[in-house]
N, C-alpha and C positions, 0 to 999 in steps of 0.2 A: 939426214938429221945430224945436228951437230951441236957444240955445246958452247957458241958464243953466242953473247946475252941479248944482239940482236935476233938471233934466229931462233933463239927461244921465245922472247917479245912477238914477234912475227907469228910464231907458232898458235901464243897462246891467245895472240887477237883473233885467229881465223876460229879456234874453238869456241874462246868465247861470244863470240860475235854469231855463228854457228847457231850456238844454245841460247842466243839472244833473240834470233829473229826466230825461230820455232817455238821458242816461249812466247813470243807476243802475238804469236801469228791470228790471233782469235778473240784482240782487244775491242773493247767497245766502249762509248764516249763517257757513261758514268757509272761510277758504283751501285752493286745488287749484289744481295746474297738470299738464299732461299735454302729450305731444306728441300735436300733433291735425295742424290743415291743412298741407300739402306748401306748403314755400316756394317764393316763383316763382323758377324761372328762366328769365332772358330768351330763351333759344335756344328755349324750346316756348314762348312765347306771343309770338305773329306783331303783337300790338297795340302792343308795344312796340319802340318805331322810336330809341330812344335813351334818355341818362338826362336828367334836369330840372338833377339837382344836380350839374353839372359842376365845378365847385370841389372838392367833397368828396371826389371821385374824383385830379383831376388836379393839386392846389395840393398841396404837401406841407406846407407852413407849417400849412395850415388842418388838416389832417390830424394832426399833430404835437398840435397845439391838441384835438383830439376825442380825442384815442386817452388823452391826458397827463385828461383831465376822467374817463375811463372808467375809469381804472388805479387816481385817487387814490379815486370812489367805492366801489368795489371793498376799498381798503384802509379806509375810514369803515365799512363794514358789517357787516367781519369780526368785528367784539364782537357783533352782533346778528345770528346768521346765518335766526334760522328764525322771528322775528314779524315785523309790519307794526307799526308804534306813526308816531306823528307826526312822530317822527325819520326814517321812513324817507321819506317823503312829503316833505318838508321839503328831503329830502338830494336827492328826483329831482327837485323843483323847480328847483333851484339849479343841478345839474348841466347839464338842460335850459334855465335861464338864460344859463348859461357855455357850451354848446354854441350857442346860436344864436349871441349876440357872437362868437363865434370863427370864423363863417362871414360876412366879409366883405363878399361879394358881396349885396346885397340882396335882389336877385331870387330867388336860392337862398335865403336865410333867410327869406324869404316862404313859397316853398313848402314848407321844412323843415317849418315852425309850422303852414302851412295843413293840412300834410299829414298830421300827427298828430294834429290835431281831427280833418280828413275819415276818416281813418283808423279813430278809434273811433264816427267817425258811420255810418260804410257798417256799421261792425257791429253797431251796438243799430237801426239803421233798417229791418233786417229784424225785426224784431218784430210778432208777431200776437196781440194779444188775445183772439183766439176760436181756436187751433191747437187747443187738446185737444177742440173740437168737430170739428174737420175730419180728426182725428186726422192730423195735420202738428207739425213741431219748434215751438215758439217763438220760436228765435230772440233776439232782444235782444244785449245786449252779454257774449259767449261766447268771442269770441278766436277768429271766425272768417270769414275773408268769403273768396270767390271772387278769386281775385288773375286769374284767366283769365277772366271776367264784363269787355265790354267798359266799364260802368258802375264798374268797379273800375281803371281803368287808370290807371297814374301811381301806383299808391300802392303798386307795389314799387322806387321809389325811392326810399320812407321804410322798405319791411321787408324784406330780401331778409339774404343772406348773404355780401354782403361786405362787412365791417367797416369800408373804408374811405368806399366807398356811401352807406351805411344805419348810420350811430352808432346810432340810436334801435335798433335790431335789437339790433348789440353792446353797446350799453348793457343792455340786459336778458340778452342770452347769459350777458354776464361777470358781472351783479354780481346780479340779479333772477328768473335762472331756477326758482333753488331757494326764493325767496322769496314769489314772488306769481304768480298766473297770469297769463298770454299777456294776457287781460281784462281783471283788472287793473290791470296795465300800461300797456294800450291808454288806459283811463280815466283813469287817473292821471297819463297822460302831456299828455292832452288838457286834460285841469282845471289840471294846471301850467302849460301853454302862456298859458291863456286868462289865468291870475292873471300872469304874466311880461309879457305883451303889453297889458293893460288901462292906460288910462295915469292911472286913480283906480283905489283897492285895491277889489281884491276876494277875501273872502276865504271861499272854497268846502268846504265839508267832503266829506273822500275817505271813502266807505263801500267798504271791501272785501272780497270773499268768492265771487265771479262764479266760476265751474267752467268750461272749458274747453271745448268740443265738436269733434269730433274730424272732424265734417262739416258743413256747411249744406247742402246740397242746394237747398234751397227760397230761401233767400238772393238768388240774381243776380233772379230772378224780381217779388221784392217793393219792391228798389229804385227809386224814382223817377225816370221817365226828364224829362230836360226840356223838357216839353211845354205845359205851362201849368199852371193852377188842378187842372183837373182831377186832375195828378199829383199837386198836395199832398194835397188833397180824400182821392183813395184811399189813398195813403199814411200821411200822417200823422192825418187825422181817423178815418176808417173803418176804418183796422186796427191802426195804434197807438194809436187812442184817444186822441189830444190833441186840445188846441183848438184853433182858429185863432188866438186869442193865441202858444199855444204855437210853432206852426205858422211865425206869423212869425216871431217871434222865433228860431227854428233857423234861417232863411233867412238873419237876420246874421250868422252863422259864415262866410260869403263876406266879410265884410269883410278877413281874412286871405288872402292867398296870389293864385293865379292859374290861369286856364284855359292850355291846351296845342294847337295845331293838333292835335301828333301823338299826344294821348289822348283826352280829350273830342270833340276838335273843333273847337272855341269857344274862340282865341284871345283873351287880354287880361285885366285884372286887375278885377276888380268897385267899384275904389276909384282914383282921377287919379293915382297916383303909384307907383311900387315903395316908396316909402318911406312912404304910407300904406297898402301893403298888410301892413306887418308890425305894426300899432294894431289893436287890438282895443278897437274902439269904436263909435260908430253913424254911420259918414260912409255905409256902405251905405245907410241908408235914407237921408241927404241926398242923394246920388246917385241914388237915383230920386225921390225929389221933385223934384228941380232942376234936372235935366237933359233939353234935349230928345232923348228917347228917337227912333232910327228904328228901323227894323226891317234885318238885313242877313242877305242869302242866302248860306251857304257851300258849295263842291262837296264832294260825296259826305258830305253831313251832311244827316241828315230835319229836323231842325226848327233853324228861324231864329233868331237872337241879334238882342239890340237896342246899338245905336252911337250916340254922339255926337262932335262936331267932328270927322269928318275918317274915313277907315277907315282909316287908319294911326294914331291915335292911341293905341292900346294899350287903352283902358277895352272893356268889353262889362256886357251885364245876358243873364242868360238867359230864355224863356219864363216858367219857373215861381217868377223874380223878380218 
């Protein structure tokens, strides 16, 4: 790894390019949206011990600021209510721009960003390229994952139903429901983040037409737990069929956001700073090249997290980093 603007260029097309083919991996020829999975609420699922994005709950300023970006989209769409064209993409980018800046707090706009890539990633990462021999779903990116799967935890505080919460939810309630599916959505919100957060352009094209599924079943199941190699191995080689180019390259999508004691596990941000956790760039993999890695045990957690300088210093790596 090195720091001329070719090999970063370099870097950041294999990533994004990466998270481009696993986002699509599950497209289909036209637009649909249905109401499918039950949204969470906190009171049945016991994994959730609070919310991440306390700001967005409890600032009203910042609140003011979300709700004023959702109203004015809403009225930008109304001359286009029933295609998807570049303008509409264009329009959720930008929204999604102005939503992050408006959430002050760092730390929360870490996980905002983070949490909308992991979000369409939990859902195309159940994908099985041999399901119709197993006669089992497919999976891919469907508009659907397990919000009760403890490997999903944390990510109903990007999709849930209350508007002041979950923008990214009411962002699509109000202006996107009738427009593109849940999937979609999910993709398109994802692919914004990453061209918003890149700090050289990047400029990714949205294919849309993903149909909805109304269940995963099979979903909590084929998620990767973080264990090591071996979960990528079966994960992403073996049933999604990518490389281990690919493979890695999805692994930098942690360059965004942060781990949770009270969801994961695995406190700390995969990158030195809260404020490079919201760059979408390649310091992930300079941080594990550069750092001396240990290993550190945590209670009522199976597998081990890796630390440097200190265990209060906020960084971690996980196994299957």
């Amino acid at each position: 790894v090195t720091s001329n603007k070719n090999t970063i260029k370099t870097t950041m097309k294999w990533l994004s390019n990466a998270l481009f083919f696993a986002l699509f991996i599950n497209g289909n020829a036209c637009p649909f949206s249905d109401s499918g999975n039950e949204v969470p609420c906190d009171k049945n699922h016991r994994h959730v011990r609070g919310r991440r994005l306390a700001s967005l709950s409890e600032d009203a300023a910042t609140r003011e600021r979300l709700a004023s970006i959702i109203a004015e989209q809403k009225r930008s769409l109304q001359a286009h209510p029933d295609c998807i064209t570049t303008e509409t993409y264009e329009n959720l980018r930008i929204s999604l721009d102005g939503m992050a800046s408006g959430i002050l707090d760092v730390g929360d706009r870490g996980h905002f960003l983070g949490g909308i890539v992991r979000l369409a990633a939990h859902d195309f990462m159940d994908f099985h390229k041999d399901a119709a021999e197993l006669s089992e779903e497919s999976g891919g990116s469907d508009g659907c994952v397990d919000f009760t799967s403890p490997a999903n935890a944390g990510l109903d505080d990007i999709w849930c139903d209350d508007d002041a919460a979950c923008p990214f939810k009411a962002l699509y309630d109000d202006v996107y429901v009738n427009i593109m599916s849940r999937a979609d959505f999910w993709v398109a919100g994802a692919t914004a983040v990453i061209e918003n957060a890149a700090p050289t352009p990047i400029n990714l094209p949205f294919l849309w037409g993903r149909k909805d599924a109304a269940s995963c079943t099979n979903s909590p199941g084929r998620l990767p737990e973080p264990s090591g190699c071996d979960a990528v191995e079966s994960a992403f080689i073996d049933r999604m069929g990518l490389s281990w180019t690919d493979a890695v390259a999805l692994m930098g999508a942690h360059t965004l956001g942060r781990g949770a004691s009270e969801f994961s596990g695995h406190p700390g941000s995969w990158v030195d700073t809260p404020e490079q956790s919201i760059v979408f760039d390649k310091r992930f993999y300079r941080e594990i090249l550069n750092r001396p890695w240990k290993p550190r045990t945590l209670q009522n957690v199976p597998d081990e997290d890796w630390v440097w300088g200190g265990r209060n210093r906020g960084v971690m790596m996980l196994n299957t980093d």
